[in-house]
N, C-alpha and C positions, 0 to 999 in steps of 0.2 A: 504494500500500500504506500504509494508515493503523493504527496502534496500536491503537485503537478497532477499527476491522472485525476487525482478525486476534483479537483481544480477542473477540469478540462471536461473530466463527467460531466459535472453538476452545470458546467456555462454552455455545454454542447446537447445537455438533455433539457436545459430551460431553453435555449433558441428553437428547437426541434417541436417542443411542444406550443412556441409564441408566445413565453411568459415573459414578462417584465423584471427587474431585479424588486421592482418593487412588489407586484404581484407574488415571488415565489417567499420574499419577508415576509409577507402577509400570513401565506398560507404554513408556513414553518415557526409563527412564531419568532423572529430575531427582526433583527434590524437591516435595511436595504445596505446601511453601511459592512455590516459583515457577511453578507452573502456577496458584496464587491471584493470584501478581505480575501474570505475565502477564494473567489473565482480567479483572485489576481496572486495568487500562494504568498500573503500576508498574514495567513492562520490557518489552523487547519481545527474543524470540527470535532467536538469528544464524538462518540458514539451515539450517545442521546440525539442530540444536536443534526449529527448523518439520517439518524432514522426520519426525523421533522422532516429534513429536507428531503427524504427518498420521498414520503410521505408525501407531501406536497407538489412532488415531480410525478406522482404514480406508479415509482418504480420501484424495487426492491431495494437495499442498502446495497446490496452485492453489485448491482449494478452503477455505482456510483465508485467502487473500489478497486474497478475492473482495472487490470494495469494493460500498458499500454507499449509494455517495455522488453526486452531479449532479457533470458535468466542467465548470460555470461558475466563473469566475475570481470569482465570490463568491458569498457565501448571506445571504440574511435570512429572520433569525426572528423572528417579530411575538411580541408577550406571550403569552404563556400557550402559546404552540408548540413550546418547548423537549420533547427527547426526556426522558422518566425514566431513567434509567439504574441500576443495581444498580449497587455497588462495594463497599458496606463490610456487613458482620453487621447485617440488617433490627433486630438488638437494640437498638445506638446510636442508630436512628432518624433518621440521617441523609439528607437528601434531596438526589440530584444530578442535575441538571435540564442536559443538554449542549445549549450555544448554536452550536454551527453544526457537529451530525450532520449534515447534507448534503454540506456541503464537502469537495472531496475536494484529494489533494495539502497537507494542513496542516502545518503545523510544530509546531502546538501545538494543545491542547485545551482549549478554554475550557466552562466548568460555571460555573453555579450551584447553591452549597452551601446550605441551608440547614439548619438544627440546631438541633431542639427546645431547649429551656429544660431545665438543669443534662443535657448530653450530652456525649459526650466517645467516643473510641476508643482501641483499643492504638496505639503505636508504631509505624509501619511508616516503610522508605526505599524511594528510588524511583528509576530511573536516569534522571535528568532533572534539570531547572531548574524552579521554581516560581514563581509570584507570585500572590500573594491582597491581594482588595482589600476591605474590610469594608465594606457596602452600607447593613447597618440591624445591632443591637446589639452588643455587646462581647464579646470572643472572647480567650481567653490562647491564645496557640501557643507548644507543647512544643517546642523544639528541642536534643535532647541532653536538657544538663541546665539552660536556660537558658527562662525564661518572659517571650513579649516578650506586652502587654498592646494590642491593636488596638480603636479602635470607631471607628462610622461614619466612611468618609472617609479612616483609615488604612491602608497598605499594606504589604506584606511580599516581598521576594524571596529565595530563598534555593536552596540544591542541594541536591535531595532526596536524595541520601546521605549526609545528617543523619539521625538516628532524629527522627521529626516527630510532633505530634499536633495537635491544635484541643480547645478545650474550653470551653463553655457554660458556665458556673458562675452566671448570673443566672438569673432565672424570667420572662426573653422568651426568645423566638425571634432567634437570628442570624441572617445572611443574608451572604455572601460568595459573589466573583466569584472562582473558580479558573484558571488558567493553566497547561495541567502543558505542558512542554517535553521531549516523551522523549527519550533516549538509544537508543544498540542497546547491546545487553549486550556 
């Protein structure tokens, strides 16, 4: 059971049946805010929590846990193979690119981030561990109320129950290696 699949379930079985983020809050019981959490691997659901939402999706819990992954004790992904992944408002123009979607049993999810020139997002926290490694351009990250300034070759670790953000404020393209390490709620 991976963050990502239950993740990718639950946003590909609410699009399939034409539920809303708001709609499937509704019908599970939680908040639109953490059915975004969950859908964007920000949290991941106790079991209670999975059953509401199978619940409200029509489907069985099993079907939301379905992995999506090869059972080899590793994965390689050549250039240009990384999955796309949705996570953040298509507006930020954020680009997250997951480096080892196959691999199943992870601890952690590692993306490449890349973010157009003067980009930035809201706030969010996340139940996990992070680490960001700055690939190619300069990048300020929000944390709280504190701006630490990273470029090429600099790194970041931090606990995403920080209010966090990333911010492009030059006119290149960043590029950052992500690391999220989830929690269970």
């Amino acid at each position: 059971m991976e963050p990502v699949d239950i993740a990718f379930n639950i946003k590909e079985t609410r699009k399939t049946k034409g539920m809303t983020l708001n709609a499937l809050a509704r019908a599970a019981g939680v908040t639109k805010g953490y059915i975004s959490q969950v859908e964007n691997f920000r949290t991941m659901p106790s079991v209670a929590t999975l059953c509401k939402i199978a619940a409200a999706l029509g489907v069985e819990p099993g079907a939301l846990l379905k992995s999506r992954r090869q059972m080899k004790p590793y994965v390689v992904t050549r250039a240009g193979a990384g999955v796309r992944v949705e996570r953040e408002a298509p507006a930020c123009g954020f680009v997250y690119t997951a480096l080892a979607h196959e691999k199943s049993a992870k601890r952690m999810e590692p993306f490449l981030l890349e973010m157009p020139p003067r980009s930035t997002r809201r706030n969010v926290v996340t139940n996990g561990e992070q680490f960001v490694y700055v690939t190619a351009g300069k990048v300020d990250f929000v944390l709280e109320h504190e701006t630490v300034t990273l470029r090429a070759g600099d790194s970041l670790y931090f606990d995403g129950s920080i209010p966090h953000h990333p911010e492009n404020n030059t006119g290149r393209k960043a590029a950052l290696i992500v690391l999220y390490a989830i929690g269970s709620e």
